[in-house]
C-alpha positions, 0 to 999 in steps of 0.5 A, spaced: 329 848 840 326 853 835 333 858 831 333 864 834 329 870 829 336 873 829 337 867 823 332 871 820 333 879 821 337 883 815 343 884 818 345 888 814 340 893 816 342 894 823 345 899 826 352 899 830 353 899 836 346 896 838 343 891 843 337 887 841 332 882 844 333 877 840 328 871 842 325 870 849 323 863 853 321 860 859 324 853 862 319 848 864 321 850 871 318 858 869 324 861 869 325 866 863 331 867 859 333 872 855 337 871 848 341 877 846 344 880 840 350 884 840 353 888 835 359 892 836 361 894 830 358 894 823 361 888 819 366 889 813 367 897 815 369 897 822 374 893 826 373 892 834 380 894 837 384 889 840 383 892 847 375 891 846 376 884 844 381 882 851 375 886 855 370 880 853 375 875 854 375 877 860 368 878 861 367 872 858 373 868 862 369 871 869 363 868 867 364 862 866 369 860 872 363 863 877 357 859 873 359 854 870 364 851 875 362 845 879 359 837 878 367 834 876 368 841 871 373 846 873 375 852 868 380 855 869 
């Protein structure tokens, strides 16, 4: 699989907060799959509250329990 141009993106440059498309592909069966970069906060000068990081957690845990569960694996 080919890095993902964010491997290649100044970092440095991008502003915060920010959603960015950061590669696009299909599958072999044509499915599309859209990678995203998220940036919450501007590194080394800010620092995401602990409620934000138990909210993804949390968002987090909720998908990997409703799509990744199932053939002999259970995430609990």
């Amino acid at each position: 699989m080919p890095l993902l141009d964010s491997f290649t993106v100044d970092h440095t440059r991008m502003e915060a907060p920010a959603v960015r498309v950061a590669k696009t592909m299909n599958t072999p069966h044509g499915d599309a799959i859209t990678v995203f970069d998220l940036r919450f906060c501007v590194p080394n000068k800010e620092v995401m509250p602990e409620r934000g990081i138990h909210t993804l957690e949390h968002l987090f845990a909720g998908f990997m329990r409703n799509h990744l569960n199932g053939n002999g694996v259970e995430i609990i």
